[in-house]
PALO-603132 format. One line per 4 residues: for each residue x negated, y, z negated of C-alpha. Coordinates in pm, whole numbers, plus 50000, padded with zeros to 5 digits. Example, Ala and Ser with C-alpha at 12.3 -4.5 7.8 and 13.67 -1.06 7.14 Angstrom:
2
48770:49550:49220 ~ 48633:49894:49286
***
This chain:
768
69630:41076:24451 ~ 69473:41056:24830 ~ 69293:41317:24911 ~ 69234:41464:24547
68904:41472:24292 ~ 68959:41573:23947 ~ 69328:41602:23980 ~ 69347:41864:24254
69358:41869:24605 ~ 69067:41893:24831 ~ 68971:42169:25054 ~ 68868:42197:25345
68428:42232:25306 ~ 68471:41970:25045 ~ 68643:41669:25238 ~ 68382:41790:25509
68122:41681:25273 ~ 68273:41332:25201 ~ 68259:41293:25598 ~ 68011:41003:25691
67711:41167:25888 ~ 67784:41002:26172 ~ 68089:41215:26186 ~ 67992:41509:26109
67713:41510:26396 ~ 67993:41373:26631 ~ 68212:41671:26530 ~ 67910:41909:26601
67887:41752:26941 ~ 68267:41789:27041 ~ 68219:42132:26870 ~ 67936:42236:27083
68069:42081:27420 ~ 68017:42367:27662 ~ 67668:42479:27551 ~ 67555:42086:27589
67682:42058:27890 ~ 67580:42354:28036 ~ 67213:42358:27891 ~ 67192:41945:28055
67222:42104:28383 ~ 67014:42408:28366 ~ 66744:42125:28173 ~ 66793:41910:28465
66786:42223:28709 ~ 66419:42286:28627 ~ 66303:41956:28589 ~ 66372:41891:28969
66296:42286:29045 ~ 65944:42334:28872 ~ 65789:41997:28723 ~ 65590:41811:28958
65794:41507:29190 ~ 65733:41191:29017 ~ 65457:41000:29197 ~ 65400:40635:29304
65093:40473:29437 ~ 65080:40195:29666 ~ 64696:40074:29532 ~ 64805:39944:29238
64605:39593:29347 ~ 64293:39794:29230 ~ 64419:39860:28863 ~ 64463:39466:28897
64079:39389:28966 ~ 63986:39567:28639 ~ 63748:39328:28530 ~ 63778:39042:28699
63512:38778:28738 ~ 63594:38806:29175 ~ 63526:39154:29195 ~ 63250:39125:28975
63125:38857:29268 ~ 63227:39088:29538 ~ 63012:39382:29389 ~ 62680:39152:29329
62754:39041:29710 ~ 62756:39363:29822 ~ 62389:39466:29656 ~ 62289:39169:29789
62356:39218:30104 ~ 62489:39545:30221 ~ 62886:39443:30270 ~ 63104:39141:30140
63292:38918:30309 ~ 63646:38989:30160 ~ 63835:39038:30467 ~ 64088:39235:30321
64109:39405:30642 ~ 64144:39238:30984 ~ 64187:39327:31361 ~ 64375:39030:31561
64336:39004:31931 ~ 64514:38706:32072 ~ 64664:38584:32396 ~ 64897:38267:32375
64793:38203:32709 ~ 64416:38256:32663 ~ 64223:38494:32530 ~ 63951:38641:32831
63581:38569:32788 ~ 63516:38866:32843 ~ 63744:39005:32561 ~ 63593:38756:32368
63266:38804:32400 ~ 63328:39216:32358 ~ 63454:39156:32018 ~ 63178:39017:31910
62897:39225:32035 ~ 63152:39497:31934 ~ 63103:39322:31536 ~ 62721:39287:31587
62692:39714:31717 ~ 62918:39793:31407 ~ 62712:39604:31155 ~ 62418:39801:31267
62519:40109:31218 ~ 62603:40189:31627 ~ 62994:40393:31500 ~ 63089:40699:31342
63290:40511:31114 ~ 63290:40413:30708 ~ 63329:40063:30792 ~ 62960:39902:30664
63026:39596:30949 ~ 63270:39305:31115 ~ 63253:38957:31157 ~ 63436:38789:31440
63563:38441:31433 ~ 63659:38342:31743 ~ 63845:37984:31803 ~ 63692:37932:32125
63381:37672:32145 ~ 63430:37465:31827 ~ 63323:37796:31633 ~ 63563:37735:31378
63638:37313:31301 ~ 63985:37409:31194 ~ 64164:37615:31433 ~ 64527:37523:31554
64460:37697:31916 ~ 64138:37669:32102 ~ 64025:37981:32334 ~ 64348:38221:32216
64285:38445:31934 ~ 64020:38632:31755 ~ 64010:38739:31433 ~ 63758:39025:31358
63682:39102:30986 ~ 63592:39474:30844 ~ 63390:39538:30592 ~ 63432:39811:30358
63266:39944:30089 ~ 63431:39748:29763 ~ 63384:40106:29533 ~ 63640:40266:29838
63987:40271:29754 ~ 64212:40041:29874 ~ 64400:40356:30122 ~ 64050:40473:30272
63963:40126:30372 ~ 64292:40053:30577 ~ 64260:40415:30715 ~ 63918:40333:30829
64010:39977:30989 ~ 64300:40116:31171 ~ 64093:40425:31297 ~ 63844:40216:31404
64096:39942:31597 ~ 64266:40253:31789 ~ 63950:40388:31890 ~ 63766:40052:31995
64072:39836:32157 ~ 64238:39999:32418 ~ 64196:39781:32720 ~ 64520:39549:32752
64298:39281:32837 ~ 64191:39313:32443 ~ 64509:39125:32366 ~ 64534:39392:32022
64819:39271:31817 ~ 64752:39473:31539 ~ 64538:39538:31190 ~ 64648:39341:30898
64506:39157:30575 ~ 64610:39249:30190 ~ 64539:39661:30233 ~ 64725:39723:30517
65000:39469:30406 ~ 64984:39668:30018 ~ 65005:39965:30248 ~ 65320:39865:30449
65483:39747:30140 ~ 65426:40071:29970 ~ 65587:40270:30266 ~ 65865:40019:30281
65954:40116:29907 ~ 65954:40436:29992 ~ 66157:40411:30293 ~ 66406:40203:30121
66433:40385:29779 ~ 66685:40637:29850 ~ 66965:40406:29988 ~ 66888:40189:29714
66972:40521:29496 ~ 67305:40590:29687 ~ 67400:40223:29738 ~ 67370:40221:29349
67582:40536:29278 ~ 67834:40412:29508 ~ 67865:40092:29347 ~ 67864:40252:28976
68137:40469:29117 ~ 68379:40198:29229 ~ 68309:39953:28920 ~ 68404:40242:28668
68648:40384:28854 ~ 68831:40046:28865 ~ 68734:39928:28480 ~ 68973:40275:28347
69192:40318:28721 ~ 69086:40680:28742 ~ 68864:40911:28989 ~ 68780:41125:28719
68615:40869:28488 ~ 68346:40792:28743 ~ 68246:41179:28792 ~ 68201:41191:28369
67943:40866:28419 ~ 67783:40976:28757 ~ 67745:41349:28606 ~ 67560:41192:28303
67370:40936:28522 ~ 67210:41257:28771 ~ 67104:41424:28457 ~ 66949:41143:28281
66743:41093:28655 ~ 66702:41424:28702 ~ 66535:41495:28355 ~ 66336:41151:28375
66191:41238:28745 ~ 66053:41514:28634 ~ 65952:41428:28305 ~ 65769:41188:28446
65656:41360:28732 ~ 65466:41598:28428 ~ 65351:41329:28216 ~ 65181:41194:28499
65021:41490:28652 ~ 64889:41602:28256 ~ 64747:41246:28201 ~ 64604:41184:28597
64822:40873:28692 ~ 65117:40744:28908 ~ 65378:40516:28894 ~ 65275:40213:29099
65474:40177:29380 ~ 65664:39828:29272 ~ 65763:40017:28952 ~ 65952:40313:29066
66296:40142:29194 ~ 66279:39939:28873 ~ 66240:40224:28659 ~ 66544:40404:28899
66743:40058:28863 ~ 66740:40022:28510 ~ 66818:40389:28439 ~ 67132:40368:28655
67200:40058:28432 ~ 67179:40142:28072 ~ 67341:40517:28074 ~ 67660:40361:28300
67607:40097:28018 ~ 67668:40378:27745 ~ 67888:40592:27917 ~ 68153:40275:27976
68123:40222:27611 ~ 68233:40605:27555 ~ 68509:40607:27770 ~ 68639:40276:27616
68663:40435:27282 ~ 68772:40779:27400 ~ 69069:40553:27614 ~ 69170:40330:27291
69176:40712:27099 ~ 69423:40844:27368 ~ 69638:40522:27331 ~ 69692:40502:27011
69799:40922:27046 ~ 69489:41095:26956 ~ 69450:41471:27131 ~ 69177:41533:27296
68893:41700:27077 ~ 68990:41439:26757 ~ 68980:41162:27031 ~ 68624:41245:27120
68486:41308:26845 ~ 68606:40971:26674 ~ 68528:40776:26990 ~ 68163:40939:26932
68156:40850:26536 ~ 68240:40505:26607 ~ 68053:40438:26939 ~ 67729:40717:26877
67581:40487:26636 ~ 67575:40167:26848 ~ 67484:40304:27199 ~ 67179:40495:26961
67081:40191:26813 ~ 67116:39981:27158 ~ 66934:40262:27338 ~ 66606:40221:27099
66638:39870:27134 ~ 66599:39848:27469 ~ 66328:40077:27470 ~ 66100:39925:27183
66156:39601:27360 ~ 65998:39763:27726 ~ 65769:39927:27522 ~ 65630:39623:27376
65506:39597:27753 ~ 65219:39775:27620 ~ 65053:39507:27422 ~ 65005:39314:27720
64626:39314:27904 ~ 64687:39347:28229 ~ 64719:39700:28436 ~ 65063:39642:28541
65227:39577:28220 ~ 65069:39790:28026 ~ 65170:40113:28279 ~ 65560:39931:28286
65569:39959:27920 ~ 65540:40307:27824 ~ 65723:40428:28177 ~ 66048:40230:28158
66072:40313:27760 ~ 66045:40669:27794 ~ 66316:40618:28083 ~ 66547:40434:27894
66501:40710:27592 ~ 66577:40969:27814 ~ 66897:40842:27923 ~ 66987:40732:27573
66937:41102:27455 ~ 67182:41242:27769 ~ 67416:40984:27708 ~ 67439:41048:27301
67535:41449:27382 ~ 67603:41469:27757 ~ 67889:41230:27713 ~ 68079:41346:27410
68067:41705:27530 ~ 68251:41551:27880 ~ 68503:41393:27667 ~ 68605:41667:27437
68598:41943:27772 ~ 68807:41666:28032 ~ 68993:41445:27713 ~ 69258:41204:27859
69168:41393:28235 ~ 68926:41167:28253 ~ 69182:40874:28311 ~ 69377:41065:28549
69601:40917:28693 ~ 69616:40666:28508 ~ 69790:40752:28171 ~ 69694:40537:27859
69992:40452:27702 ~ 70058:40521:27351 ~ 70032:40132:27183 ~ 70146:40224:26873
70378:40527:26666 ~ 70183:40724:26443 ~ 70334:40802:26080 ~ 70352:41138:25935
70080:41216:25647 ~ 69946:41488:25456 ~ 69703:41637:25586 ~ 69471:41628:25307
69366:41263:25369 ~ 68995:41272:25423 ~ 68883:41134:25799 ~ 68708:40851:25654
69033:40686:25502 ~ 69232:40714:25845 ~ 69297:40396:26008 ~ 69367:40363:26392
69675:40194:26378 ~ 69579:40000:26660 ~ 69383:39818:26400 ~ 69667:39788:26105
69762:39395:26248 ~ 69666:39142:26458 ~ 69707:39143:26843 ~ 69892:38860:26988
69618:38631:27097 ~ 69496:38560:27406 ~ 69343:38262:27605 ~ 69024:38370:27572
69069:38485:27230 ~ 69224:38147:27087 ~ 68946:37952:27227 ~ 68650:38083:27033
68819:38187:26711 ~ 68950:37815:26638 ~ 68663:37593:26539 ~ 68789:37296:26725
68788:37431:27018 ~ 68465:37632:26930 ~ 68293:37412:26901 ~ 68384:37201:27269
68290:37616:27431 ~ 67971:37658:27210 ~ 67895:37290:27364 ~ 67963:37335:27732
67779:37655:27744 ~ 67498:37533:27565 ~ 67495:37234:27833 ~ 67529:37470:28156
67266:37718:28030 ~ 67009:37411:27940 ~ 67106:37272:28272 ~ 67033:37600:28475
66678:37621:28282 ~ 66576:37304:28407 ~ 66397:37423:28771 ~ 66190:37662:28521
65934:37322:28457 ~ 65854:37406:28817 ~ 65778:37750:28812 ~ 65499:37865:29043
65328:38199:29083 ~ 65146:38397:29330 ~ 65036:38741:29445 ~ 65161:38712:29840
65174:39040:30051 ~ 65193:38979:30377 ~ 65413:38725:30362 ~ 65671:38935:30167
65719:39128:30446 ~ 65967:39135:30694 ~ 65884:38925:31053 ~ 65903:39274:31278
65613:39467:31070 ~ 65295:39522:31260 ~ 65092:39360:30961 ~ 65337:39068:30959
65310:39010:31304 ~ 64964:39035:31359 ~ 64913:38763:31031 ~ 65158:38546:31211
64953:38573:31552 ~ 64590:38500:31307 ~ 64748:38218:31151 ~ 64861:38058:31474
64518:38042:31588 ~ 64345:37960:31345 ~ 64494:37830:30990 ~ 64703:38018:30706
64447:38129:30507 ~ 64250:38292:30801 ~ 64291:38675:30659 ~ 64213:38611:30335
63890:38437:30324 ~ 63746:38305:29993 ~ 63334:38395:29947 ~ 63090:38193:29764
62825:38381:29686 ~ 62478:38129:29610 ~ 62149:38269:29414 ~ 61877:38106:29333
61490:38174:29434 ~ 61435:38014:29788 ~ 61752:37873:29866 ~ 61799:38021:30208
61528:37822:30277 ~ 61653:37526:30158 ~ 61850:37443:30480 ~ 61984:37042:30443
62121:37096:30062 ~ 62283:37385:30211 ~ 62429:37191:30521 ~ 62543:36908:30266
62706:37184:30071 ~ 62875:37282:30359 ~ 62973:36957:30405 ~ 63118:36895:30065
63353:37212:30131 ~ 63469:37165:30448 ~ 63598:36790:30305 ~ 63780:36995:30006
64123:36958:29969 ~ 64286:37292:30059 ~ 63979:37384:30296 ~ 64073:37449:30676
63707:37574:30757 ~ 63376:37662:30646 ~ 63148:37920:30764 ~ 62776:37889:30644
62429:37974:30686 ~ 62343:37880:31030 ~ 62700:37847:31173 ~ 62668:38208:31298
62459:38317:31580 ~ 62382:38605:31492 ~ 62311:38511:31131 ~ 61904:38490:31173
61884:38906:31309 ~ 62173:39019:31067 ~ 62144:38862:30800 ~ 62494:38780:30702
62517:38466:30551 ~ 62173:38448:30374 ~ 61942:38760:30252 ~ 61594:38840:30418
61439:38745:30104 ~ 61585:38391:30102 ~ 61706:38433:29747 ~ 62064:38442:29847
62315:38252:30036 ~ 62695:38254:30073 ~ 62991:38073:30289 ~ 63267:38172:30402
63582:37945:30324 ~ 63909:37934:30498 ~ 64194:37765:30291 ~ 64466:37597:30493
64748:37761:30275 ~ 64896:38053:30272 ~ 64672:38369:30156 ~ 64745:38451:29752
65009:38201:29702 ~ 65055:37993:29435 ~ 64899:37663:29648 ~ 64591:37885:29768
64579:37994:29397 ~ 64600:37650:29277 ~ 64321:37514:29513 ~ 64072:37827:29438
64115:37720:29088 ~ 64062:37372:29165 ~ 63776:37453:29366 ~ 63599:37695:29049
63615:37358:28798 ~ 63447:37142:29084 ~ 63231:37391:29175 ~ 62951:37258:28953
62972:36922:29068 ~ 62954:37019:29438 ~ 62609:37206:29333 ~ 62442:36940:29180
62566:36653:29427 ~ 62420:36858:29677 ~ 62041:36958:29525 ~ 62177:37310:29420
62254:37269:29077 ~ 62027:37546:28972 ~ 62221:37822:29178 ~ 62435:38119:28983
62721:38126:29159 ~ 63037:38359:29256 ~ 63365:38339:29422 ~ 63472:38653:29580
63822:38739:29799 ~ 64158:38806:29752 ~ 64276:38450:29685 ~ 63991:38430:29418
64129:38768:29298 ~ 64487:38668:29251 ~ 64340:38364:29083 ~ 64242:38569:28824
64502:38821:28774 ~ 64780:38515:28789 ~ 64582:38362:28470 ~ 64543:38725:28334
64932:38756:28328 ~ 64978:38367:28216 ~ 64736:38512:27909 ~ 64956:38810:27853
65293:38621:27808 ~ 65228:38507:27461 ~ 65147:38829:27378 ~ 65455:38956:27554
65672:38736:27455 ~ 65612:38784:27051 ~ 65608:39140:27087 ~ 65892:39184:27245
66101:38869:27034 ~ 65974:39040:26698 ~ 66103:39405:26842 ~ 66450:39276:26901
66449:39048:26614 ~ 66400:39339:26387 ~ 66620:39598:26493 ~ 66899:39344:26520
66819:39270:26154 ~ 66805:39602:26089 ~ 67124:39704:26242 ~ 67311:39379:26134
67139:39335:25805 ~ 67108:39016:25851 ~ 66887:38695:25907 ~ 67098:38430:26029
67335:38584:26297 ~ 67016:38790:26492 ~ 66807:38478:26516 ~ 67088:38251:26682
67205:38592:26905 ~ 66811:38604:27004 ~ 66752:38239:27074 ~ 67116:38297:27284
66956:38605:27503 ~ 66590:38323:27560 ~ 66832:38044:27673 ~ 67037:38279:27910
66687:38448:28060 ~ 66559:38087:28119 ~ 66860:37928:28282 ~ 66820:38269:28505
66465:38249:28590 ~ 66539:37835:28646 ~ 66784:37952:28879 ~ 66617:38200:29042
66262:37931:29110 ~ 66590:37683:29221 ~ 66668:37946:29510 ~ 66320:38046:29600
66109:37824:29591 ~ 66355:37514:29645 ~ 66604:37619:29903 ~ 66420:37917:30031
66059:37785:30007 ~ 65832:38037:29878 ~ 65527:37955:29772 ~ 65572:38020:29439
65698:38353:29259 ~ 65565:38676:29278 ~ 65343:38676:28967 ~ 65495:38994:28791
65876:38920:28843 ~ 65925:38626:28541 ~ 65754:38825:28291 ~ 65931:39154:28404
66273:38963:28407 ~ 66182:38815:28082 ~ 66114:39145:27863 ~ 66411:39339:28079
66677:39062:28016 ~ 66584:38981:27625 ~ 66616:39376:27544 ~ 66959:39378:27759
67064:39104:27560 ~ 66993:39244:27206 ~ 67209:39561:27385 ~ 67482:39384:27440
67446:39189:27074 ~ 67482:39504:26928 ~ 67807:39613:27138 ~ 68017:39341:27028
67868:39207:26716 ~ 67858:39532:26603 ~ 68189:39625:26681 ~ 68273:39300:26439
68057:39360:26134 ~ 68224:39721:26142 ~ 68573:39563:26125 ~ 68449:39315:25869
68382:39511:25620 ~ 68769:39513:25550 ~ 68905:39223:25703 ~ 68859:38868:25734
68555:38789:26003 ~ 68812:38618:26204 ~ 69084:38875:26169 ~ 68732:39123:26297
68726:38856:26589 ~ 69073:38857:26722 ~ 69041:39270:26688 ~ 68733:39318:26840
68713:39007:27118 ~ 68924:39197:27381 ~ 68770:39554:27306 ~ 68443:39497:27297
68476:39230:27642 ~ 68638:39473:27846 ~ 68389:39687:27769 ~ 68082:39504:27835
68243:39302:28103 ~ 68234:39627:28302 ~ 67948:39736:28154 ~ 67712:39440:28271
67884:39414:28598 ~ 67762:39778:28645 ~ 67415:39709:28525 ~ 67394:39389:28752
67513:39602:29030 ~ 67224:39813:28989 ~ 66935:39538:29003 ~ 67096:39358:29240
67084:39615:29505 ~ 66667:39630:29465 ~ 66791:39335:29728 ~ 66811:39586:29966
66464:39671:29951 ~ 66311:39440:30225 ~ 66025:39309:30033 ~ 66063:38908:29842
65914:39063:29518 ~ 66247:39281:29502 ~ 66458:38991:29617 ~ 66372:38795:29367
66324:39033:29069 ~ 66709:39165:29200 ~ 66841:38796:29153 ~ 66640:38698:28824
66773:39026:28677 ~ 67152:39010:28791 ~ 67206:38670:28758 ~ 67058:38672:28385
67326:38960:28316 ~ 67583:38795:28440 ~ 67495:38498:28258 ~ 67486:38682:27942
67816:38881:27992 ~ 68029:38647:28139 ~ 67856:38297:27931 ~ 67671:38405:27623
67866:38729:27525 ~ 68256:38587:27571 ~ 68191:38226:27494 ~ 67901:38127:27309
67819:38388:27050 ~ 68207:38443:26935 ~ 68228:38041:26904 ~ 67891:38072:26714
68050:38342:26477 ~ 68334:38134:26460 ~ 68147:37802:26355 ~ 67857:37941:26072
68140:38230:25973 ~ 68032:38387:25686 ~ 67686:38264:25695 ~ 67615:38469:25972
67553:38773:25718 ~ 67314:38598:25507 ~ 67183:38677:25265 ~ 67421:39016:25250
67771:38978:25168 ~ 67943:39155:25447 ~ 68171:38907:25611 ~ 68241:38755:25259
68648:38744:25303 ~ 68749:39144:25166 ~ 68978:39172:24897 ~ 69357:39201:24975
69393:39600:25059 ~ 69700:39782:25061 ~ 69835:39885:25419 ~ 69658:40213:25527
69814:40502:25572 ~ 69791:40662:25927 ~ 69806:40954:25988 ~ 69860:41209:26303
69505:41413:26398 ~ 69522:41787:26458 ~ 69515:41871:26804 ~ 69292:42081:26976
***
């Protein structure tokens, strides 16, 4: 008899011990809904109340130079002799019409008295380059524009040293006939982007909420629905902020400034994610005439499990961030995990507590309408053995639905997706990077403008000059090798100009180009790209293997030498990241491999649903280098955005593997796989159908953050999504189930074709 054990009827603690655990701890949940709920916002409360504000930093370029072989240049130029010649920050004076002598010749005695010491001021001294005379071979403009480095101490931080340029410009050029456009170069322009972020980051936050609002509100055609998600999503913030805000204070860092609307972003993301998935169930449980506590507690039992298992997926596969060498990624890791865990734990109690307070209120006013009759049982019949009849036969099929479930039409939609995804990867061959910041700006910035006005008169890569630093014993004496070096560089592919010793008039009383000893000697070399892009990068690196070459052609080949500057910096941590992604990449492919094997257990069906999720992130990252750097001609890619996309997108995907194929290994267990198919197709669609529209909702409006870095990471990460829900999720991976069938559970047996069953009893849940 149902529902007995030894010949007699069960009671009541006894079926509650045959309950699955899942069930019991979604009981507990629905049980305890007003404490939860109330102790979330009094948690929440205090995080924003007393922990520390989470903080950002806009030096992050500094965690960048950890070891690398340009700063390690820049430092022996500086003991050598007294500043380098990075250039990082610049003061632009220039007159289309023609710069005064007078201005001219101010700025550089104005250099010469700061070099010596004549200002209250940091700065350790300037160089002017004017493109009057012939002074500089490859200026645009003649007698318009000069461009006056500052030096800095390289040990100051990044912030100090644009404070002290811009304290000095104020103070020093405020005659109109100075021409002062305005103090630019990488700090300032790092500077400006920080503040930008900042600026920006709150209507990114609202523009966000907004759109999470209207997407959920029209996936269930209810206003209450989208106060349930956005309740859950300001508690999972809240807590995170200041979480994070305290982790950071106890362990003395901050949250680089590109990181924080990512880490905002992809919070907003993955608990709308979950919450969608909730509401789904809770909405088929109210259908098929559920009240409202049974409704949300088996919408939990069934759904708890997956959004747990997605959550940690996601997470581990961030996390693997960490194994990475560079600064960047290995802060991103650890950051955007713990984010993503913290809105996994909200979600997994905030959101059943919601549904078993609000129950089918949180369609209103829309009504779900009860799909099928519900048959009278006893009530003895242990939870585990009741069936939602909504399950008990097979839906009439639709479109969508009778194209991936019949293999001969399988296999024409595994085919064509296959073809469009390989097709979209294609631009990816041509994938450039580069570490840009001025140029990421928008046109009406100060530092933008005044880089514009440099590069007019004189050549792109005027404000980020590259330093080649010579030592040897006597080689500032040795003045025609040194002229035929000079040579040699200026005829360099790439070059625009070369500054050396002797091209300076001041150089003999200063010393700024060779030391007083003689055992030093550097130039200064303009590139006629634009500063830290992918071609300066490319022709820095070009220059560094022909480098030894040069040297001996010209009688130097027993000089150490050094290349110093920005470009020569990005150089390095461009090749530092190109190191990192084979490390990245099999960390975070072996994290997602496993806990899809784990969940599914299985080795077939994660390995093709992986190598789906790397095909969909490279026909979006071909995409996105299609848009960028074919139609809209950037030089190159920011150099953290592919690697970001790539670890983001392949830890999404696994997410939404384990919404739907989970959903169909449940139902497989007693059904045919197909039979699972045609049940779970529509369900599990609709679901993450909304669900990734929400999530590429909220990287897509980074957009509005007016820096390219954002542009592009918001189009990489929204177009993969989309890709993914829309391509991979509906079409391929149900026409791949389809196809292998059965095999897709080796070497378990759960899809092997159940036994015949007799038809389930349903039966009617107590109400609340």
């Amino acid at each position: 008899m149902v529902g007995r054990r030894d010949g007699r009827r069960l009671r009541a603690p006894e079926r509650a011990l045959r309950r699955p655990p899942r069930e019991l701890v979604a009981a507990a949940l629905v049980r305890l809904r007003w404490p939860i709920v109330l102790g979330w916002l009094v948690v929440a409360f205090a995080a924003l109340t007393w922990l520390p504000p989470l903080t950002s930093s806009g030096s992050d370029l500094e965690g960048f130079a950890s070891g690398n072989p340009a700063v390690e240049a820049e430092l022996r130029a500086f003991e050598l002799f007294g500043f380098p010649l990075s250039g990082r920050t610049s003061i632009v004076q220039r007159d289309p019409g023609g710069l005064s002598v007078y201005a001219q010749a101010e700025a550089v005695l104005r250099a010469a008295a700061l070099s010596q010491g004549a200002y209250d001021t940091p700065l350790l001294g300037g160089l002017p380059l004017t493109n009057s005379f012939g002074a500089f071979p490859g200026s645009r403009e003649k007698g318009t524009t000069v461009v006056t480095y500052l030096f800095n101490d390289p040990r100051t931080s990044f912030a100090d040293q644009r404070r002290a340029g811009e304290a000095f410009a104020q103070a020093q050029l405020d005659d109109p006939d100075d021409a002062f456009v305005g103090v630019t170069g990488s700090v300032p322009a790092r500077d400006a982007q920080a503040r930008l972020i900042g600026e920006n980051l709150h209507i990114v936050e609202v523009a966000t909420v907004l759109a999470i609002a209207l997407i959920v509100g029209l996936t269930f055609r209810s206003l209450v629905a989208p106060v349930v998600t956005l309740l859950t999503v300001g508690v999972a913030v809240a807590v995170t902020l200041g979480i994070g805000g305290y982790v950071g204070r106890a362990v003395g860092v901050s949250v680089p400034a590109d990181l924080q609307p990512l880490l905002v972003a992809l919070l907003l993301g993955v608990v709308t994610d979950y919450c969608i998935l909730y509401l789904s169930g809770m909405r088929r449980r109210i259908a098929v005439g559920d009240a409202r506590q049974p409704a949300a507690r088996r919408a939990t039992g069934e759904f708890g499990p997956i959004v747990a298992v997605a959550g940690v997926t996601v997470a581990a596969g961030t996390g693997a961030l960490i194994v990475a060498q560079s600064a960047l990624f290995r802060g991103a890791g650890p950051a955007l995990a713990l984010a993503v865990l913290i809105g996994l734990v909200v979600s997994l109690t905030l959101v059943p507590a919601l549904m078993g307070i609000v129950g089918r209120w949180a369609f209103w006013p829309d009504r779900p309408a009860l799909r099928h009759e519900r048959e009278p049982t006893t009530p003895a019949t242990p939870p585990s053995e009741v069936v939602d009849p909504a399950e008990r036969s097979e839906p009439p099929l639709g479109p969508l639905t009778r194209l991936v479930t019949q293999r001969g039409s399988a296999w024409l939609t595994a085919a064509g997706c296959l073809l469009v995804l390989v097709l979209a990867a294609l631009p990816l061959s041509s994938l450039q990077l580069g570490l840009g910041f001025v140029q990421s700006l928008p046109e009406d910035q100060t530092v933008a403008r005044a880089a514009a006005a440099a590069q007019q008169g004189f050549a792109p890569g005027i404000l980020s000059p590259t330093e080649l630093l010579l030592e040897a014993d006597g080689i500032g004496g040795r003045q025609s090798a040194l002229a035929e070096l000079d040579a040699a560089l200026e005829d360099f592919p790439g070059v625009a100009g070369v500054l050396g010793p002797g091209d300076i008039p001041l150089q003999r009383s200063l010393n700024i180009l060779t030391t007083r000893d003689g055992d030093a000697a550097r130039y200064l070399i303009i590139l006629d790209s634009v500063p830290l892009g992918a071609t300066a990068v490319e022709d820095v690196e070009e220059l560094q293997a022909r480098l030894p070459a040069l040297l001996r052609s010209a009688g130097l080949g027993d000089a150490r030498t050094g290349l110093a500057g920005d470009t020569a910096l990005s150089a390095g941590v461009v090749q530092e990241t190109t190191d990192d992604l084979l490390r990245i990449t099999v960390a975070a492919l072996g994290v997602n491999l496993l806990l899809l094997m784990l969940f599914l257990r299985a080795l077939v069906a994660p390995v093709y649903l992986l190598a789906c999720s790397v095909l969909a992130l490279c026909a979006a990252l071909g995409l996105t280098t299609l848009v960028f750097q074919g139609i809209l001609d950037h030089d190159g890619l920011t150099f953290y955005v592919p690697f970001t996309a790539a670890v983001l997108l392949l830890s999404l995907g696994s997410d939404y593997n384990i919404f739907a194929v989970g959903h169909v290994w449940h139902l497989a267990e007693r059904r045919s796989l197909r039979e699972a198919l045609v049940l779970a197709l529509p369900q599990s669609t609709r679901a993450i159908t909304s669900a990734g529209t929400a999530l590429a909702a909220s990287f897509g409006l980074l957009a509005l953050v007016p820096l390219a870095p954002f542009r592009e990471l918001a189009f990489a990460m929204s177009v993969g999504i989309l890709l993914d829900v829309f391509v991979v999720r509906a079409l391929l991976v149900p026409s791949l189930l389809t196809l292998l069938g059965r095999w897709s559970g080796w070497p378990s047996h759960r899809l092997d074709a159940p036994a015949p069953a007799p038809e389930p009893i349903a039966v009617t849940s107590p109400t609340a």
